[in-house]
TORLOVO-971047 format. One line per 8 residues: their letters; for each residue x, z, y of N, C-alpha, C. Coordinates in pm, whole numbers, padded with zeros to 5 digits. Layout:
BEGIN
a = X Z Y X Z Y X Z Y ~ ...
//
This chain:
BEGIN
xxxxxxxx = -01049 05425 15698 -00919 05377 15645 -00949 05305 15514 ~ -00847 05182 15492 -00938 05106 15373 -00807 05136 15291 ~ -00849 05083 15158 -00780 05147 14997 -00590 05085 15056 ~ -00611 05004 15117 -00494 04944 15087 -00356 05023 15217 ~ -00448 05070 15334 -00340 05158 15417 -00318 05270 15308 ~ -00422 05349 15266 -00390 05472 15155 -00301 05434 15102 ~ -00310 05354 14994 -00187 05300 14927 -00057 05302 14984 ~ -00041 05214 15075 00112 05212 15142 00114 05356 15228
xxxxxxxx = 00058 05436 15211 00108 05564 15292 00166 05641 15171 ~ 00099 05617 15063 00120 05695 14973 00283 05673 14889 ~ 00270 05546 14921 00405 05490 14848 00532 05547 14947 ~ 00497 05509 15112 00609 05588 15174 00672 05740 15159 ~ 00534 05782 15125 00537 05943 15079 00651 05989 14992 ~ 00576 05894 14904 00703 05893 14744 00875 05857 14767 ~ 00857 05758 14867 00993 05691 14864 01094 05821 14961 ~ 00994 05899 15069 01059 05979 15124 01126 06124 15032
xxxxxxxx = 01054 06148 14935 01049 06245 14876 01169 06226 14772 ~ 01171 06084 14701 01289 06079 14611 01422 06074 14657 ~ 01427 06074 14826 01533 06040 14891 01603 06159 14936 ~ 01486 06281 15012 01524 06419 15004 01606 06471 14857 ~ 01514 06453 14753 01596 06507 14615 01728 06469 14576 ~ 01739 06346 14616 01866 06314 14632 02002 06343 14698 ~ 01964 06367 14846 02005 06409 14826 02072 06566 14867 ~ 01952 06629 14800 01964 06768 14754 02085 06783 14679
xxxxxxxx = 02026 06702 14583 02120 06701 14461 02291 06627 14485 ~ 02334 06537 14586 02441 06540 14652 02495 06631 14686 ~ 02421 06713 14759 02567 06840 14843 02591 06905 14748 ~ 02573 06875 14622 02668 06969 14514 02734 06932 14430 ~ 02761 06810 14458 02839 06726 14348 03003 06769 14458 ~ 03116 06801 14343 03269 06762 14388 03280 06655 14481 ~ 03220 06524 14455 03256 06425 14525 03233 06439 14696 ~ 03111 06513 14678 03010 06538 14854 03069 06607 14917
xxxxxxxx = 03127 06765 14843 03141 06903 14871 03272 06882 15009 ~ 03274 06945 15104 03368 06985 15230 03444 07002 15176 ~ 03606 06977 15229 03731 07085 15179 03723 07195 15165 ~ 03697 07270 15253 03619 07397 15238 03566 07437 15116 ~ 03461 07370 15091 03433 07380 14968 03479 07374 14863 ~ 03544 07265 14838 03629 07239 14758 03714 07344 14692 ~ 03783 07419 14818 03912 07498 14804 03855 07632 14728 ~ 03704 07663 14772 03639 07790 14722 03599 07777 14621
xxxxxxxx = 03535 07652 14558 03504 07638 14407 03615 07619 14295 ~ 03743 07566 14399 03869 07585 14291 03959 07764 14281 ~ 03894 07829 14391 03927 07975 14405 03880 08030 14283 ~ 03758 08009 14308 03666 08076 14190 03686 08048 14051 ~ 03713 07907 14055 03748 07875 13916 03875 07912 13841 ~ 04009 07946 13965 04090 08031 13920 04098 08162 13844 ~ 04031 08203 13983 04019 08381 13935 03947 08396 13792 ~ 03819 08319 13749 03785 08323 13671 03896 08287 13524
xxxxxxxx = 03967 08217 13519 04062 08184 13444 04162 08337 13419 ~ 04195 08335 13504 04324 08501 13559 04211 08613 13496 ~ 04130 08630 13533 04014 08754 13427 04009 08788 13294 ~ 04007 08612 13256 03972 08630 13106 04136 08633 13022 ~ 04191 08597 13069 04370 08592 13021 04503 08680 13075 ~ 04581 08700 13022 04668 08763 13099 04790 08703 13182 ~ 04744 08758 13310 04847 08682 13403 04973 08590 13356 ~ 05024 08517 13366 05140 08434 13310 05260 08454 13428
xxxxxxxx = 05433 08524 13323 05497 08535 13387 05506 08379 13514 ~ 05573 08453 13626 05629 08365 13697 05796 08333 13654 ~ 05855 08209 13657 06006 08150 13686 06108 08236 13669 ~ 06110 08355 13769 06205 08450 13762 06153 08566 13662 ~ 06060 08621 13642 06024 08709 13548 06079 08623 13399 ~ 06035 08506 13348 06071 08458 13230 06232 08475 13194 ~ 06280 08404 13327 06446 08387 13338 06516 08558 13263 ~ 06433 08649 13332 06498 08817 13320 06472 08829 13172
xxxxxxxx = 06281 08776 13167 06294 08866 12998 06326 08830 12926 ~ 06340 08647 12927 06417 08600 12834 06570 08624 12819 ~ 06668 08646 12921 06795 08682 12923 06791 08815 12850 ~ 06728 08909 12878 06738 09092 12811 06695 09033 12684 ~ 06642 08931 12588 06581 08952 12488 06698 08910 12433 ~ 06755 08793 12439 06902 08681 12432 06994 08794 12391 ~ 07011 08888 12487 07111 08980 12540 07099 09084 12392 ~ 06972 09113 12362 06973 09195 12311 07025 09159 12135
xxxxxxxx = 06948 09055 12112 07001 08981 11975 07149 08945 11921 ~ 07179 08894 12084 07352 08875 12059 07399 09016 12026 ~ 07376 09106 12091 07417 09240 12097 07458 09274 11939 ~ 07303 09272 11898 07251 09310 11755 07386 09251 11648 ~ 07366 09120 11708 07463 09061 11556 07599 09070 11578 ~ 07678 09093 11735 07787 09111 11772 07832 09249 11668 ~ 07713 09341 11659 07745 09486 11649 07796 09502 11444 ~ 07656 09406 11392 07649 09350 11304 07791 09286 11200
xxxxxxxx = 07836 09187 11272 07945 09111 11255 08083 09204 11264 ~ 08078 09311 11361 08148 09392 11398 08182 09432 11277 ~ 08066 09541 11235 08057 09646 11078 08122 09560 10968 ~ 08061 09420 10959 08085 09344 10804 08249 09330 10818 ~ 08311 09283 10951 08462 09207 10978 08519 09386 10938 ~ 08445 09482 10983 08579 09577 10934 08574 09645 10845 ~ 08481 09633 10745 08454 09680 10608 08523 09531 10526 ~ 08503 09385 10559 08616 09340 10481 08731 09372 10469
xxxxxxxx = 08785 09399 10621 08963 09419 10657 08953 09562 10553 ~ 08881 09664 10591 08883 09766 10492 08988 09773 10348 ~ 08890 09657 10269 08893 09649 10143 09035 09497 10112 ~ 09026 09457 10216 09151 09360 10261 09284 09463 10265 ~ 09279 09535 10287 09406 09655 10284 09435 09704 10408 ~ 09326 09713 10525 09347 09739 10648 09331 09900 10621 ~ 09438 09939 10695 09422 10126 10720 09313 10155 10826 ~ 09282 10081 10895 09212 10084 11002 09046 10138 10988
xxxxxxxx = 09016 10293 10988 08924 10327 11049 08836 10319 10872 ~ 08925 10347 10775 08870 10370 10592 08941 10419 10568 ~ 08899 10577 10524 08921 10683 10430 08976 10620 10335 ~ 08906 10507 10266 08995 10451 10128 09078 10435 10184 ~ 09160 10348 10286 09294 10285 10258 09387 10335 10410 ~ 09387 10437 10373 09406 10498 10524 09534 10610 10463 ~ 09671 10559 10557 09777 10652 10496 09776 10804 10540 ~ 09740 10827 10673 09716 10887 10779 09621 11012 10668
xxxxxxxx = 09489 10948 10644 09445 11038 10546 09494 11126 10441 ~ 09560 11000 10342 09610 11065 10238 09748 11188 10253 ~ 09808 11144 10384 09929 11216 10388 09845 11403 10440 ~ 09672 11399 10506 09661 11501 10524 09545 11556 10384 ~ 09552 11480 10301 09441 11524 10145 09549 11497 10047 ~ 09582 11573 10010 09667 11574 09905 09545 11547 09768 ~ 09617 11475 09651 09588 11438 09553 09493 11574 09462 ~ 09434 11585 09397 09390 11660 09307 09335 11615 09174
xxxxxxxx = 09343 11730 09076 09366 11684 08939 09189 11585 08884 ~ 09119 11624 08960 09007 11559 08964 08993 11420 09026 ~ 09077 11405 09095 09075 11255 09202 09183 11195 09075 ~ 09280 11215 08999 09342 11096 08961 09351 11104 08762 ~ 09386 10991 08732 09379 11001 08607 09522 10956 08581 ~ 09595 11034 08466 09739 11034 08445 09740 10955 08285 ~ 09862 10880 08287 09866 10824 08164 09991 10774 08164 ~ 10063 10749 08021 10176 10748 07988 10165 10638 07883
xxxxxxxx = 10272 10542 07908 10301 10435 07829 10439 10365 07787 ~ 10503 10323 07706 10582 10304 07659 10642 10149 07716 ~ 10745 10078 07798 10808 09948 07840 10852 09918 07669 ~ 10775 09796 07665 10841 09720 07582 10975 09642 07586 ~ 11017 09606 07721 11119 09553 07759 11256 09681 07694 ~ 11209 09813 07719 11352 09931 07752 11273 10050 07668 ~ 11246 10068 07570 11229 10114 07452 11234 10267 07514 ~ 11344 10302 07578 11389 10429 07595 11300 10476 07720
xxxxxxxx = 11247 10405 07790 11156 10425 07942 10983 10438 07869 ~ 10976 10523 07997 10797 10600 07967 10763 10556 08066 ~ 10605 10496 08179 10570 10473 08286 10482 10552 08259 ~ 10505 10649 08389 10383 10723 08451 10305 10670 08557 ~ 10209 10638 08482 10058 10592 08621 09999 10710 08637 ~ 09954 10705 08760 09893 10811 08821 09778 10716 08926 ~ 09642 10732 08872 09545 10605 08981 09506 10717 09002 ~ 09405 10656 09118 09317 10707 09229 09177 10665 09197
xxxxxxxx = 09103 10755 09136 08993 10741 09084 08858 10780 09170 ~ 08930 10832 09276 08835 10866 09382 08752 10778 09532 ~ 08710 10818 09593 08650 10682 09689 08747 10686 09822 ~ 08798 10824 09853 08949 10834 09929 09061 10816 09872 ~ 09156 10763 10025 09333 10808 09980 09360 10886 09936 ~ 09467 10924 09881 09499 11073 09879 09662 11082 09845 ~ 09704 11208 09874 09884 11217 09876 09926 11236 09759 ~ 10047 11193 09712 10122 11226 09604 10243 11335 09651
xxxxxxxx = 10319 11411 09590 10433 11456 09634 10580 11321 09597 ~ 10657 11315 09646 10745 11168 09565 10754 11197 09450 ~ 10791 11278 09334 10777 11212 09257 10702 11292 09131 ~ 10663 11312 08997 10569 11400 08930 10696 11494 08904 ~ 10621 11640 08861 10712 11737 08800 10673 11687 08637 ~ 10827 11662 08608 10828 11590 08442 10934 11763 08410 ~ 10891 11726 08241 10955 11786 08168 10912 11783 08017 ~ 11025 11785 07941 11059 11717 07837 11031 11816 07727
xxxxxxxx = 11020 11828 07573 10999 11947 07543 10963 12002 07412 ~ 10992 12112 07329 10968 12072 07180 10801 12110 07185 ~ 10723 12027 07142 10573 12120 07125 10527 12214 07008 ~ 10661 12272 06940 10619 12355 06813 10701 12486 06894 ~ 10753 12433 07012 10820 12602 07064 10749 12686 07130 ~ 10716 12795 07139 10628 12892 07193 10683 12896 07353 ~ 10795 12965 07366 10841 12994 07469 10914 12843 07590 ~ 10913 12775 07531 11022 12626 07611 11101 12626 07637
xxxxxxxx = 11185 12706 07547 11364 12720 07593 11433 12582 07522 ~ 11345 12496 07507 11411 12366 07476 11380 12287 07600 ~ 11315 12278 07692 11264 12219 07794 11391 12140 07861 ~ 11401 11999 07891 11484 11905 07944 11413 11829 08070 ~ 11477 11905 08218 11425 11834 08316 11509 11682 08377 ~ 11449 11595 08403 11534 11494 08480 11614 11489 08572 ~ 11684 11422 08576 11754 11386 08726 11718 11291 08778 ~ 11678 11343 08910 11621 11272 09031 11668 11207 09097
xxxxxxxx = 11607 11102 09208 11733 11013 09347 11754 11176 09404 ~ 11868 11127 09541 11891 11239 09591 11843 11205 09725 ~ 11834 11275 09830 11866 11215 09961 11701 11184 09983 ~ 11611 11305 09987 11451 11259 09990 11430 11280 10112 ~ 11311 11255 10186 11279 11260 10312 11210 11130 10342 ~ 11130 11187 10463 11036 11025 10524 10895 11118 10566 ~ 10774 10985 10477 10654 11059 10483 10653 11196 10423 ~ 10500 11226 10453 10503 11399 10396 10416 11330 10268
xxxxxxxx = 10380 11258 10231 10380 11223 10108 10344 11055 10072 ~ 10312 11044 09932 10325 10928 09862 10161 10879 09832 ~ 10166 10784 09961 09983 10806 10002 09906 10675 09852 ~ 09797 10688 09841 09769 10665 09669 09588 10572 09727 ~ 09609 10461 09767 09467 10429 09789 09335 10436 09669 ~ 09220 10443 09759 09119 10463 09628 09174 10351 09549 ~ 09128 10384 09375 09125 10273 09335 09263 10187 09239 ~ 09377 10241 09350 09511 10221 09325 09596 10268 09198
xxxxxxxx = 09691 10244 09182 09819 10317 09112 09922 10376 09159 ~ 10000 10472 09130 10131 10477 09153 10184 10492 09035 ~ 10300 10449 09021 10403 10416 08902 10527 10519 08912 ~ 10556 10559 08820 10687 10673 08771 10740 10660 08649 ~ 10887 10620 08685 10951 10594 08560 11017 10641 08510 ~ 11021 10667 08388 11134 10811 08307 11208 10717 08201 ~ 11313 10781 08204 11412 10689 08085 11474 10829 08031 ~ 11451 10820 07873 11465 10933 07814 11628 10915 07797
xxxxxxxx = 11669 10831 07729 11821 10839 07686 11868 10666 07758 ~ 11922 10731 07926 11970 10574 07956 12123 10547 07934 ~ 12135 10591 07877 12263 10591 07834 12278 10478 07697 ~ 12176 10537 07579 12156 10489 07511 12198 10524 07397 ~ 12241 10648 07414 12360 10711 07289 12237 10740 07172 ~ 12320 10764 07084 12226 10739 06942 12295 10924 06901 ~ 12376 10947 06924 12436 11079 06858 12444 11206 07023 ~ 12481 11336 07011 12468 11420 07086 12313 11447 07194
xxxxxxxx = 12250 11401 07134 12092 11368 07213 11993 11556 07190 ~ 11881 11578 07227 11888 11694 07264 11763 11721 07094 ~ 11819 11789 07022 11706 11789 06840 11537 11855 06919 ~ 11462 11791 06833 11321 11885 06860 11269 11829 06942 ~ 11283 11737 07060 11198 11703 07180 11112 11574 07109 ~ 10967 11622 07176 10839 11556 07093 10730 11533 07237 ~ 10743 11591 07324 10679 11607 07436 10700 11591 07533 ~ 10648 11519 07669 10660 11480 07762 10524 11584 07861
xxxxxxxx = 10602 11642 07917 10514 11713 08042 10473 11660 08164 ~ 10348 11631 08215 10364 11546 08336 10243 11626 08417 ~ 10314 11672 08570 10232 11742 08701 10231 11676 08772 ~ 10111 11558 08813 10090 11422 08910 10132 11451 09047 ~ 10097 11611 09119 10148 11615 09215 10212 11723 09261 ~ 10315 11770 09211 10359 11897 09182 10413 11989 09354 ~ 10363 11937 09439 10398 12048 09566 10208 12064 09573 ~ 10105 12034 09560 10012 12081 09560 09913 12096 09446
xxxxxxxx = 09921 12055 09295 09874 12088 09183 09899 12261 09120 ~ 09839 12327 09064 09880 12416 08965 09919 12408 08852 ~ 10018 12484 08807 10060 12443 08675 09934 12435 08535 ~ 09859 12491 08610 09750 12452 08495 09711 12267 08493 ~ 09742 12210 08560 09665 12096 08612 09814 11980 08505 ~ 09887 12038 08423 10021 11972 08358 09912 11918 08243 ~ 09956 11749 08242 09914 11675 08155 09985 11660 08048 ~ 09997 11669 07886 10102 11681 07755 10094 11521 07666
xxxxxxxx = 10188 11502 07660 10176 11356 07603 10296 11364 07518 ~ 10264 11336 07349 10349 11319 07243 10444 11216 07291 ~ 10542 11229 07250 10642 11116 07270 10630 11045 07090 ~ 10629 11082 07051 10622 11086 06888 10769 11094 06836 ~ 10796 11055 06701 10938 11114 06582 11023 11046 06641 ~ 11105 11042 06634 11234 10951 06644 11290 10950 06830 ~ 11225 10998 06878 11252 11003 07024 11377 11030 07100 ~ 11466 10941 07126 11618 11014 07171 11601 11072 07304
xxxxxxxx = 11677 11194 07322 11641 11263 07473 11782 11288 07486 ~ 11861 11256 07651 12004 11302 07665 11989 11250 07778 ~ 12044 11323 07884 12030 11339 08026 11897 11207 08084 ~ 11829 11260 08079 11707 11191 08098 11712 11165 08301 ~ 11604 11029 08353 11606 11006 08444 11476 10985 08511 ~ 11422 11058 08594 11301 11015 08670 11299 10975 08810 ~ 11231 10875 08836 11236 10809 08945 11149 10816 09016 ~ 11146 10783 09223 10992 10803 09245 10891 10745 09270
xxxxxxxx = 10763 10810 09301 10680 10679 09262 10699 10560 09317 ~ 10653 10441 09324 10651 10325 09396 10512 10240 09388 ~ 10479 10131 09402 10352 10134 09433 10324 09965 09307 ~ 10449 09971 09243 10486 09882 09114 10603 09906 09035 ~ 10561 09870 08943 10677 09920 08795 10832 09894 08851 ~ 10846 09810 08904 10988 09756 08971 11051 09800 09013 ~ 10927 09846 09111 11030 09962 09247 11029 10098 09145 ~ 10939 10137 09047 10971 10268 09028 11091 10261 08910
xxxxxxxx = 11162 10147 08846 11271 10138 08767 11342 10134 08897 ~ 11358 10048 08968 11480 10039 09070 11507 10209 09084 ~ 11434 10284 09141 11397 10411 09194 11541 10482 09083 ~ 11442 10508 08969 11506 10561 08857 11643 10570 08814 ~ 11653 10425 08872 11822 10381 08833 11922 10442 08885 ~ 11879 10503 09022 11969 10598 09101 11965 10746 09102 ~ 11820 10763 09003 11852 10933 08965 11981 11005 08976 ~ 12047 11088 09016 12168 11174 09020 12165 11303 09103
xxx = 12021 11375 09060 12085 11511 09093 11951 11595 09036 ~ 11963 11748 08969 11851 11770 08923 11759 11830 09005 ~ 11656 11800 08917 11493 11826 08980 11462 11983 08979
//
């Protein structure tokens, strides 16, 4: 055999050999691969995905948990909005479902000498009239009786056989009492001499006695307030409370029968 058949055998050799590798290396390319194939290398490449991550809801699973989550937030602030709307109305003057402003309450808690603070002041308009406030210093309603136990009085007498009670409206009845929101006032008005007489008036009276709620206070619980010198006293008039100075003069004006 001479150099030059070697040669060309050798070259066919080669050309056969790069053609096998080729394509070897074809049946594994995507492009070559069977459907078959195809479908199993995209299997695999799934599952492998789903392994390393956590499953992802489907359509209807999202639809549910997103609705219960929706559901639950609205809930939240419905409940929310609820509390704030009736703690305004509360303090808005709603009786509704507050101890403070609740008549219902106060007519079953009567007032006590600790829940209110009593004070006595002089109308500049009517010289002869005293206003009794009586607030509510507490975080509940609470009851008044209608109107305070007043009484008039010398404060240098031992015994009080000078003592001058008012005359009252007549004709009482209604609530079981005179309900007093936290916070509030009630007003009581006394007119010492409405008459106005300057002569026959009662000598010695210097003192004004005042029991804020006299069907459930003790007489220990009587607040004393100087009237001071010059004070005319003659059939005196107390009126009942009202929930402003107005109504408790209107009140007053019809005093006629005693207390």
């Amino acid at each position: 055999m001479n150099v030059k058949s070697v040669l060309t055998s050798s070259a066919v050799l080669l050309v056969s050999a790069l053609g096998l590798t080729a394509c070897q290396s074809g049946s594994t390319s995507a492009s070559d691969a069977t459907p078959s194939q195809q479908a199993s290398a995209a299997s695999v490449a799934s599952g492998d995905k789903e392994s390393a991550s956590a499953p992802a809801a489907s359509p209807s699973d999202r639809s549910t948990s997103g609705g219960s989550s929706s559901g639950g937030s609205a809930g939240s602030k419905g409940s929310t909005g609820s509390g704030n709307s009736g703690g305004t109305g509360g303090s808005g003057g709603s009786t509704s479902g507050s101890h403070a402003t609740s008549d219902s309450y106060a007519f079953a808690h009567p007032c006590t000498a600790g829940q209110v603070r009593v004070t006595v002041t002089r109308r500049d308009s009517a010289p002869t009239q005293r206003v009794i406030e009586v607030r509510n210093t507490g975080a509940s309603s609470c009851g008044l009786s209608y109107f305070p136990l007043v009484s008039l009085d010398d404060s240098h007498a031992a015994d009080g056989g000078k003592a001058v009670k008012p005359l009252i409206p007549s004709g009482l009845g209604g609530a079981p009492a005179f309900p007093v929101y936290a916070g509030h006032t009630a007003y009581a008005v006394l007119d010492l001499d409405p008459s106005g007489a300057t002569s026959g008036t009662v000598d010695g009276i210097d003192e004004l006695n005042v029991l804020a709620n006299g069907d459930h206070m003790p007489n220990a619980d009587t607040v004393n307030f100087r009237l001071g010198s010059g004070s005319l006293v003659l059939k005196p008039k107390l009126g009942l409370y009202g929930a402003t100075v107005a109504e408790a003069v209107a009140s007053m004006r019809t005093a006629d029968t005693s207390s």
